[in-house]
C-alpha positions as CSV (number, residue, x, y, z in Angstrom):
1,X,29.4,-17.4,-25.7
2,X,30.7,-13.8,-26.8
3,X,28.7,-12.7,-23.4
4,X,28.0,-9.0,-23.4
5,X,26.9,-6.2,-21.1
6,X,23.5,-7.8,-19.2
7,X,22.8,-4.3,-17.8
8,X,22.0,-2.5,-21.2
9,X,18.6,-3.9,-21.9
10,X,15.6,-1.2,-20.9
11,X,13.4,-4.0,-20.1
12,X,13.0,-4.5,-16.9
13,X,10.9,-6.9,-14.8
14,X,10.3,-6.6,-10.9
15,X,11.0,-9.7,-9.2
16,X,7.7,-10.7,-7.3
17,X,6.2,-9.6,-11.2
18,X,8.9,-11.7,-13.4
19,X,8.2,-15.2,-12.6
20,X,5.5,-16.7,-10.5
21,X,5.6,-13.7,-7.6
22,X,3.7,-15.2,-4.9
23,X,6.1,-18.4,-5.3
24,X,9.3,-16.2,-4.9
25,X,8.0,-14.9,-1.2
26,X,9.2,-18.5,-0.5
27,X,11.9,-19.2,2.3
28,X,15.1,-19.8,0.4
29,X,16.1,-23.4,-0.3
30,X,18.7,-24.8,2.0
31,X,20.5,-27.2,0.4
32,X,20.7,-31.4,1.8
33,X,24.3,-31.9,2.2
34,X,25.7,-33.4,-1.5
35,X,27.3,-36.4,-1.5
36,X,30.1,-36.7,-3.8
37,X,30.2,-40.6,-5.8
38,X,33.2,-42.1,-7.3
39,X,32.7,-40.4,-10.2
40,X,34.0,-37.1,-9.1
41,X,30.7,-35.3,-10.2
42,X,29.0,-33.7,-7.4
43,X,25.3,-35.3,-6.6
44,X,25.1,-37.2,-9.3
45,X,23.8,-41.3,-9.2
46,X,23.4,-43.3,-12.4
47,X,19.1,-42.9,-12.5
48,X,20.0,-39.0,-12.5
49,X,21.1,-39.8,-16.1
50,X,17.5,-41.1,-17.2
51,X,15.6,-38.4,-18.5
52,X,12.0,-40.4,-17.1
53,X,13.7,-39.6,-13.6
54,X,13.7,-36.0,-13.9
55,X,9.9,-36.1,-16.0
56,X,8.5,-38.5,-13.0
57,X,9.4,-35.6,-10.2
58,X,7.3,-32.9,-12.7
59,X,4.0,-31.5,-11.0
60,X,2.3,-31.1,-14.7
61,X,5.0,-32.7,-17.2
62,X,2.6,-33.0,-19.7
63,X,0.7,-29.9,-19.3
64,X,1.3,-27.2,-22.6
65,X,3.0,-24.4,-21.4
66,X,2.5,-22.6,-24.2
67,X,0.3,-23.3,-27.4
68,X,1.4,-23.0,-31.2
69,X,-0.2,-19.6,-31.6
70,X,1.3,-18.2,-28.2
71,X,4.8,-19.4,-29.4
72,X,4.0,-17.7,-32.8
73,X,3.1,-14.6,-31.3
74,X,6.5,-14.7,-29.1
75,X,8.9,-15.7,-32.2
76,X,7.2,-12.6,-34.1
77,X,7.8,-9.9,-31.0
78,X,11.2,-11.6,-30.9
79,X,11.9,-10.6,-34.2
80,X,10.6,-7.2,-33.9
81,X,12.2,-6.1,-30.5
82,X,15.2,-7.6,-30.2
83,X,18.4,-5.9,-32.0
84,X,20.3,-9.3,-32.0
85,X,17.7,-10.9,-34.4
86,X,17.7,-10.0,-38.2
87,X,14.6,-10.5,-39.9
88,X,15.5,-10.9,-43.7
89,X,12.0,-10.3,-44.9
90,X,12.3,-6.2,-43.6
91,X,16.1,-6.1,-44.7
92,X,16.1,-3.1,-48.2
93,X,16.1,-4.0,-51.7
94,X,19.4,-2.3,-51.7
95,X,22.3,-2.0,-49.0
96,X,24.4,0.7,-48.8
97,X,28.0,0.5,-47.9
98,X,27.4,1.7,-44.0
99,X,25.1,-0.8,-43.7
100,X,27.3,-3.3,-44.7
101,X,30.5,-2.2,-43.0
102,X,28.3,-1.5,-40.2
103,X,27.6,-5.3,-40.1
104,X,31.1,-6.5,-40.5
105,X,33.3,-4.2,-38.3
106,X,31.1,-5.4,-35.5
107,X,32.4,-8.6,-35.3
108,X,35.8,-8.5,-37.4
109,X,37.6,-6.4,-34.7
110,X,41.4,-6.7,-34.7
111,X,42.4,-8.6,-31.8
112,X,44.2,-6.5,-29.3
113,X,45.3,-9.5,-26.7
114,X,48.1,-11.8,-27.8
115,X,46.5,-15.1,-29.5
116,X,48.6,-18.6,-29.9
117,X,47.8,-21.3,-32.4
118,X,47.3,-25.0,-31.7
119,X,51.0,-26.0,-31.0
120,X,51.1,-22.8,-28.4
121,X,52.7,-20.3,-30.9
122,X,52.5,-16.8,-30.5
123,X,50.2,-15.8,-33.9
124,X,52.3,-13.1,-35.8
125,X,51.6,-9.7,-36.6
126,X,51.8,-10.6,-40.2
127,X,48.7,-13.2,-39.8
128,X,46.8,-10.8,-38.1
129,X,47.4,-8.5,-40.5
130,X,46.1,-11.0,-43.4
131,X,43.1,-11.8,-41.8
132,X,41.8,-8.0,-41.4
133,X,43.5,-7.7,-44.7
134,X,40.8,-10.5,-45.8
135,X,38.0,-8.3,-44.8
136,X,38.2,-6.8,-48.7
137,X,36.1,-3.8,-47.0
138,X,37.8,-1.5,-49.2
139,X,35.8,-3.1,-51.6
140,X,32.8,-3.0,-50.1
141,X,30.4,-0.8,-53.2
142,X,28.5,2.8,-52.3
143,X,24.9,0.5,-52.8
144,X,24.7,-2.6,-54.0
145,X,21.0,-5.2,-54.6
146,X,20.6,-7.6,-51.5
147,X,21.1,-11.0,-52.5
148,X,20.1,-13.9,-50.8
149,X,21.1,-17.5,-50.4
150,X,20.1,-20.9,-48.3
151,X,22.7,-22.5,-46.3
152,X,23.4,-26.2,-48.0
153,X,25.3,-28.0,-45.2
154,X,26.1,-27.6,-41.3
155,X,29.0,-24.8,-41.9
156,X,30.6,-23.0,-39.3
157,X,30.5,-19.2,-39.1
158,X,33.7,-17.2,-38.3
159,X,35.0,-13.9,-36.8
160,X,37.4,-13.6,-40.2
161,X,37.1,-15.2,-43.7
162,X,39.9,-17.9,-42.1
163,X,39.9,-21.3,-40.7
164,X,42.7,-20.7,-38.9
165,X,41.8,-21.9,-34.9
166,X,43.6,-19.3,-32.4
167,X,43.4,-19.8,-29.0
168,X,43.8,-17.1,-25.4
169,X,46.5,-19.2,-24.3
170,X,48.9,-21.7,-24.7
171,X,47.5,-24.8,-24.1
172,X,43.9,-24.4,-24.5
173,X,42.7,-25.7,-28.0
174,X,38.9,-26.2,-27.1
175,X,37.8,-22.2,-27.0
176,X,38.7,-21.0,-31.0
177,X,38.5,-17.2,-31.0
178,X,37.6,-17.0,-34.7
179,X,34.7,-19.7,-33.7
180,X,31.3,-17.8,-33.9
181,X,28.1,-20.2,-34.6
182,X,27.3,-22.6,-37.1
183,X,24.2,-22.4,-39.4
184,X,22.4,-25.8,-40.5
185,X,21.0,-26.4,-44.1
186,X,17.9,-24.5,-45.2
187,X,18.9,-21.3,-43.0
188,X,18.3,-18.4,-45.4
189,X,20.8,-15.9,-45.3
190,X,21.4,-12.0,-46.9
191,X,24.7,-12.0,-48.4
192,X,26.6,-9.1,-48.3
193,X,30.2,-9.3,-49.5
194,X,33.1,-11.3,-50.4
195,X,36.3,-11.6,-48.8
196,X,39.4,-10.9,-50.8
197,X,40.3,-14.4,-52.1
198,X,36.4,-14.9,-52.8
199,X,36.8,-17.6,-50.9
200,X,34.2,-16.4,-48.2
201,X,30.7,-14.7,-48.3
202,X,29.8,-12.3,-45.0
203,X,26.4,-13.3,-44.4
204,X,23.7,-12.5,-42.4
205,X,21.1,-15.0,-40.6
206,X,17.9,-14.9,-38.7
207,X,20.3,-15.0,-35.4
208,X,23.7,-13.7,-36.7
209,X,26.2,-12.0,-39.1
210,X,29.5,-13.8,-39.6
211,X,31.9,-15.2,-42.4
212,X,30.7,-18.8,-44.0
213,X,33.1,-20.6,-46.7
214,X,31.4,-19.9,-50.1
215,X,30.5,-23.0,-51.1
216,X,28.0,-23.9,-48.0
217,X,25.7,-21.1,-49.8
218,X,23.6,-21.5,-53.0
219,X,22.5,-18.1,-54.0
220,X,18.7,-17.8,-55.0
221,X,15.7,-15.3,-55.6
222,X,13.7,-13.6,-52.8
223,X,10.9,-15.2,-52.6
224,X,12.5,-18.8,-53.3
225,X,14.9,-18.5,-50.4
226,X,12.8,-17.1,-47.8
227,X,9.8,-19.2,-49.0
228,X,11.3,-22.0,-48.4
229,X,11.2,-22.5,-44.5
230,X,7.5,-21.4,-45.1
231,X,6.5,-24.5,-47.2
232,X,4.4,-27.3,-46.4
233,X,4.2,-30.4,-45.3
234,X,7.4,-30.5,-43.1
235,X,9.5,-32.5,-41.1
236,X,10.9,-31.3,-38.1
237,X,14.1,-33.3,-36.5
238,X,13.3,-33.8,-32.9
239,X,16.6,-36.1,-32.5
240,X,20.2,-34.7,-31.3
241,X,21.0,-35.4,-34.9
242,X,19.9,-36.9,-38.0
243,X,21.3,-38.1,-41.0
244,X,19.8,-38.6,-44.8
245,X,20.0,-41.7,-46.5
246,X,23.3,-42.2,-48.4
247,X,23.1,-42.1,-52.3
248,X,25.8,-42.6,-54.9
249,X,23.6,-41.0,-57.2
250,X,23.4,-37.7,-55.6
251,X,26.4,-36.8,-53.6
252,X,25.8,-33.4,-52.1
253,X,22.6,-34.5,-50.2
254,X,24.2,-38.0,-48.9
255,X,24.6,-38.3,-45.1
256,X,23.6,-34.9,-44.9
257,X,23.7,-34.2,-41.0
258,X,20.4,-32.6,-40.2
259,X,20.2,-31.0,-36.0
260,X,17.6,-30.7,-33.4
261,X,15.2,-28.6,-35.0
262,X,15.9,-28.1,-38.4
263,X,12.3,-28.1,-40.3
264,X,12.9,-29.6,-44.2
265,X,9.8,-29.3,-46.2
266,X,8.8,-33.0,-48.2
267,X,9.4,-33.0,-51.9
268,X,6.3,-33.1,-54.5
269,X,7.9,-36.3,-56.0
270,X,5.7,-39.9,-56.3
271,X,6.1,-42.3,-53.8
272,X,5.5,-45.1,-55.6
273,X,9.1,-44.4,-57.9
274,X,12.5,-44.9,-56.8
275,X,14.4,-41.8,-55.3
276,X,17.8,-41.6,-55.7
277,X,18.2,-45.1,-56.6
278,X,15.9,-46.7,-53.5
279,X,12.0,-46.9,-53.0
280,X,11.4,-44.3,-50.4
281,X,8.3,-46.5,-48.7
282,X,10.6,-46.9,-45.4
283,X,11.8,-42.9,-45.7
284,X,10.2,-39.1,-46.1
285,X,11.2,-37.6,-49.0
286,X,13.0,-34.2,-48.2
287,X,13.6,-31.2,-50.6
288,X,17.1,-30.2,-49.8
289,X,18.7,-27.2,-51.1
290,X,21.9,-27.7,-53.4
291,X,24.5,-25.3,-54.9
292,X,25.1,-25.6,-58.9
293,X,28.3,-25.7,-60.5
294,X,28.1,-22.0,-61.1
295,X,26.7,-21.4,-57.5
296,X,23.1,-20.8,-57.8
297,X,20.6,-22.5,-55.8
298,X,18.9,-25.9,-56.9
299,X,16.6,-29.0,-55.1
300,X,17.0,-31.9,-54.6
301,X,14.8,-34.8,-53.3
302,X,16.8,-37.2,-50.3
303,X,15.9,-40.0,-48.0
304,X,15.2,-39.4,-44.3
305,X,14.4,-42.7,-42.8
306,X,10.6,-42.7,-41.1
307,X,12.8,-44.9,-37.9
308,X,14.9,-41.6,-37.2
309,X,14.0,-39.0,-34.2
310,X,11.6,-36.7,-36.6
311,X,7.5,-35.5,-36.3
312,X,5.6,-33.8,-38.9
313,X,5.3,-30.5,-37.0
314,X,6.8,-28.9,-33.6
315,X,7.0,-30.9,-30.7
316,X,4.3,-29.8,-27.8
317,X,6.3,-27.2,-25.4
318,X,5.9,-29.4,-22.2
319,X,8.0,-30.0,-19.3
320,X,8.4,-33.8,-20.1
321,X,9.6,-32.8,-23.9
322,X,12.0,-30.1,-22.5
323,X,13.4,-32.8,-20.2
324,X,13.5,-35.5,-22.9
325,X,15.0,-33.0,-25.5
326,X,17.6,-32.0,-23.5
327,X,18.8,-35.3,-22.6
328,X,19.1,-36.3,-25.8
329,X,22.2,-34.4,-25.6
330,X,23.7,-36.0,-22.6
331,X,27.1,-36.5,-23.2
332,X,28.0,-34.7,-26.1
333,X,31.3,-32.9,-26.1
334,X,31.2,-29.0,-25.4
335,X,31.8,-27.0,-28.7
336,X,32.4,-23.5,-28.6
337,X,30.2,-21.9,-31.4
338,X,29.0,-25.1,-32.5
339,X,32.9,-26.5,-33.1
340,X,33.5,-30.4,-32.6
341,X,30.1,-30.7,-34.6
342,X,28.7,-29.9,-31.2
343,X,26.9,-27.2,-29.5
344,X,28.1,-24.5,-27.0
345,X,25.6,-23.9,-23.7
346,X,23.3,-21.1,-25.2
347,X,23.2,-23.4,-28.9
348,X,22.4,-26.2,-26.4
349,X,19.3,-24.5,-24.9
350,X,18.0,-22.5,-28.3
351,X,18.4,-26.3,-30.1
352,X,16.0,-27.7,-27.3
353,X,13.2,-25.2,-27.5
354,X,13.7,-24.5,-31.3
355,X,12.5,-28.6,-31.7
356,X,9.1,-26.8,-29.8
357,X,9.1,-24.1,-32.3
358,X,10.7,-21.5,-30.0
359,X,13.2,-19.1,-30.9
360,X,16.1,-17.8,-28.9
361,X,18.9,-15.2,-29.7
362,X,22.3,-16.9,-30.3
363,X,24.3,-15.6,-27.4
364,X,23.5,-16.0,-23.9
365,X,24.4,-12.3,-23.6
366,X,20.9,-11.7,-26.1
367,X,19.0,-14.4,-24.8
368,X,19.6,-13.2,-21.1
369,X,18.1,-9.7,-21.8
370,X,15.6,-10.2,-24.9
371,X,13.1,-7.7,-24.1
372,X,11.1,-10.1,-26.0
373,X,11.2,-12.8,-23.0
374,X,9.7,-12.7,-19.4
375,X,13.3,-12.6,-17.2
376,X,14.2,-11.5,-13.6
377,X,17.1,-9.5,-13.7
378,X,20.1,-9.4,-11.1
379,X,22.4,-6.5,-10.2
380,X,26.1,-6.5,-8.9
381,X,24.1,-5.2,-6.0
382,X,21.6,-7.9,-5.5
383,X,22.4,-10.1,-2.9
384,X,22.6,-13.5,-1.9
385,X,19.4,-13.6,-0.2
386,X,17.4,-12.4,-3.3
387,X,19.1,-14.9,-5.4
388,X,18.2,-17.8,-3.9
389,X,14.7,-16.5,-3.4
390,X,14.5,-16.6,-6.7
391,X,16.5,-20.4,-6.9
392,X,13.8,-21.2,-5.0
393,X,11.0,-20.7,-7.6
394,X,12.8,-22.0,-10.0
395,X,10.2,-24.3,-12.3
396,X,11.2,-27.0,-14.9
397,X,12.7,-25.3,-18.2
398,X,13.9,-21.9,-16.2
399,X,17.0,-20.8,-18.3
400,X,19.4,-19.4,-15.1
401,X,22.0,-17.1,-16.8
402,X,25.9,-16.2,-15.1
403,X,28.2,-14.2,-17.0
404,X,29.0,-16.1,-20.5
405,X,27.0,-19.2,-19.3
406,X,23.0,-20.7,-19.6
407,X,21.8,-23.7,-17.6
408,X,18.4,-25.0,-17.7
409,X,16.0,-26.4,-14.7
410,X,15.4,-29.8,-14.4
411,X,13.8,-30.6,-11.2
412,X,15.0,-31.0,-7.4
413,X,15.9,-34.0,-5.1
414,X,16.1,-32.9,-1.4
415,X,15.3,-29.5,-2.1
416,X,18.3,-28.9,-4.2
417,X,18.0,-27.5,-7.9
418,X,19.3,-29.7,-10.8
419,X,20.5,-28.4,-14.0
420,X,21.4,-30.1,-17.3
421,X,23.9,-27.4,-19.3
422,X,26.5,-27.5,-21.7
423,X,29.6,-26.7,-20.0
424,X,33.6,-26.4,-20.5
425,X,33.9,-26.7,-16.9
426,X,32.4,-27.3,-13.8
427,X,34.2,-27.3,-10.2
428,X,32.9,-27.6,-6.2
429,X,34.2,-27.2,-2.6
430,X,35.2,-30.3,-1.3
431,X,35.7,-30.9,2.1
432,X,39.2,-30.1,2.4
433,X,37.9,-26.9,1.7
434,X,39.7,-26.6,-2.3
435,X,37.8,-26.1,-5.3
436,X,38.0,-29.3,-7.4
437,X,37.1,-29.1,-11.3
438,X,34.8,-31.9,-12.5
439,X,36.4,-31.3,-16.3
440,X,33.0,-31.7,-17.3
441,X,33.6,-30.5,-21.1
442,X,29.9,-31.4,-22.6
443,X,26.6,-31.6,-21.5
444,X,26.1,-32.6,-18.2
445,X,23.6,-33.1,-15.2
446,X,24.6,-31.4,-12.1
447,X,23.1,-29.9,-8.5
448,X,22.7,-26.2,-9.1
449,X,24.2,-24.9,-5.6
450,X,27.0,-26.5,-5.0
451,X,28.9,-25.1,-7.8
452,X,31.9,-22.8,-7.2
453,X,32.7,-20.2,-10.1
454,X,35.5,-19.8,-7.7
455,X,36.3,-20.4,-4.1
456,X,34.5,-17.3,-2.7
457,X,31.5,-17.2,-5.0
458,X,29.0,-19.8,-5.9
459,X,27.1,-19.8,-9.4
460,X,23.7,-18.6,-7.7
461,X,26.1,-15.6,-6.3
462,X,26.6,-15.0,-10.4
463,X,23.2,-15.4,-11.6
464,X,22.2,-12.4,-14.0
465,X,19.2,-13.0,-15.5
466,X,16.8,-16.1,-15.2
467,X,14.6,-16.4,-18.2
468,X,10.8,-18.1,-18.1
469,X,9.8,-19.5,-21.3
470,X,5.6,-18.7,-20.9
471,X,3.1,-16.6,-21.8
């Protein structure tokens, strides 16, 4: 989503030097004719849906790609090198207006293109003009002390302190324009201002700077806030999603929906005494953050049954894990920036290696250029040949970037590449020679080469960037 210029990175890696190079000397892959099935979806039986099919035709599935140190060592370059990421811990005591207004006006940009709502109404001058009037930057002090917060529940993140879902065109209610990301509980944020009403905070995150409603953050010290996804013992949640016990007796951590990789230290409670009205003998006892009455941040113990999707540390980064994480997925409905309590294709991908520890920029227009990850890069002038050279050498967990979309390797049958991604879309040739959309519209298994981004160019004539997740 929100795909930028791929050819501004510095970094760049040769292609015999990027992934593998003797593999890429390889004859291109000539794809097996595709048969289409009943289903309308291009190369695609049921046992393609089995994630134990795709883990089977691994050379090394369970061999550790990278180890917990290595990983480490890549998160901390990550954070260091690449502009997209924001590490709060080198962010000043004190923020000065530029800074901050910096940080807004680089995503709160008045839309210039005509917008329509839901029912396909034009949106009004006069609503545009309320939302940037929202912005409060006006108010925005000469210095002010950072303050810092932990996110409390899955909240979206917005382009403008509204809810209000506009759309390119009439007719098209899945992509919302204001939609940015969504941040999960225990995500520590630096909060920077307040939108007119007071209604909304403009915060800033590990991966990005938006506008969250006020009362998903609870505002707490320094050290407290950014401590907290330090603490130990843990439990990482290695299911699509999880959910904490329900409890009358304390409301705001009840069927709290916890995603793929969120990591929730254990609470220093007995184990032997009742927790939130129920023995906790079956559950782990999490230590969730909570906002007060008068908006400062608080704990609170809840349930997380031991019988959900959850380990007590990161997941080993293996081919079989990537390939089970991924399909855990299967199926769920495409949401831009997280919307439909979903995932977009680049939140699809970082969700699945963050459950391995691994961090990834939000956007697929970062992720595809991080100078902090290996990547072959592609130009306008690059041509087929090269591309499919590369298609080729494609191994299990490759991340193959086109413009505003990731899809990620899952293994061949025939010779052709398979992808699971999380798309809005999906379309081939058929053999009347018309391109035919799949309406795919959530995360999917699909043959790499046979799909059309239109009827002259394939995706693999698209590719930008492919990005290898390895030492």
């Amino acid at each position: 989503m929100r795909f930028k210029n791929l050819h501004a990175a510095a970094f760049v890696l040769t292609l015999l030097g990027g992934l593998n190079g003797p593999t890429l000397a390889r004859e291109a892959v000539v794809p097996s004719p595709v048969a289409v099935p009943a289903s309308g979806v291009i190369g695609i039986e049921p046992a393609h849906l089995s994630p134990e099919f795709w883990v089977a035709r691994a050379e090394r599935p369970d061999a550790v790609v990278m180890d917990r140190a290595t990983i480490a060592a890549q998160n901390a370059k990550l954070m260091q090198v690449d502009d997209s990421m924001h590490d709060l811990h080198q962010i000043p005591a004190t923020l000065t207006r530029a800074q901050v207004k910096a940080w807004i006006e680089d995503l709160s940009q008045r839309p210039t293109k005509p917008l329509f709502d839901v029912d396909g109404n034009a949106i009004p001058t006069a609503t545009l003009d309320g939302v940037v009037d929202a912005l409060n930057l006006d108010a925005v002090p000469e210095t002010q002390p950072t303050r810092y917060g932990l996110v409390v529940h899955r909240a979206p993140l917005r382009t403008f302190p509204t809810l209000l879902r506009v759309f390119s065109s009439r007719g098209d209610t899945d992509i919302d324009r204001f939609q940015e990301n969504a941040l999960f509980p225990g995500t520590p944020v630096v909060i920077t201002h307040a939108s007119r009403d007071g209604g909304w905070l403009f915060v800033v995150s590990p991966r990005y700077a938006a506008w969250i409603e006020k009362h998903h953050v609870a505002e707490g010290p320094q050290d407290v806030v950014l401590g907290y996804a330090e603490r130990t013992p843990y439990r990482i949640v290695t299911g699509a999603k999880a959910e904490t016990v329900y409890t009358r007796e304390r409301p705001q951590v009840s069927e709290l929906q916890l995603d793929m990789g969120v990591r929730v230290p254990l609470a220093a409670v007995p184990t032997n005494a009742p927790v939130n009205g129920q023995h906790p003998y079956t559950s782990w006892i999490l230590e969730l953050p909570v906002r007060r009455d008068d908006g400062t941040l608080g704990f609170a113990p809840a349930l997380l049954q031991k019988n959900t999707d959850n380990t007590d540390d990161y997941l080993p980064l293996t081919q079989a894990n990537l390939i089970r994480q991924a399909f855990k997925f299967l199926g769920e409905r495409y949401g831009w920036g997280h919307d439909y309590n979903g995932r977009d294709c680049s939140g699809f991908v970082s969700e699945v290696y963050r459950s391995m520890g691994v961090e990834l920029p939000r956007n697929t227009s970062d992720q595809s250029v991080s100078p902090a990850l290996n990547r072959i890069p592609f130009s306008a002038t690059d041509g087929r040949e090269k591309r499919m050279a590369a298609v080729a050498a494609l191994q299990v967990g490759d991340l193959i970037y086109i413009p505003g979309h990731v899809m990620m390797m899952i293994g061949r049958i025939d010779g052709v590449p398979y992808v699971i991604h999380d798309t809005n879309g999906g379309s081939y040739l058929g053999a009347d020679g018309q391109l035919h959309s799949m309406h795919l519209n959530g995360v999917s298994v699909t043959p790499l080469t046979p799909l059309q981004f239109n009827t002259t160019q394939t995706y693999v004539d698209r590719i930008t960037n492919i990005v290898r997740i390895r030492p």
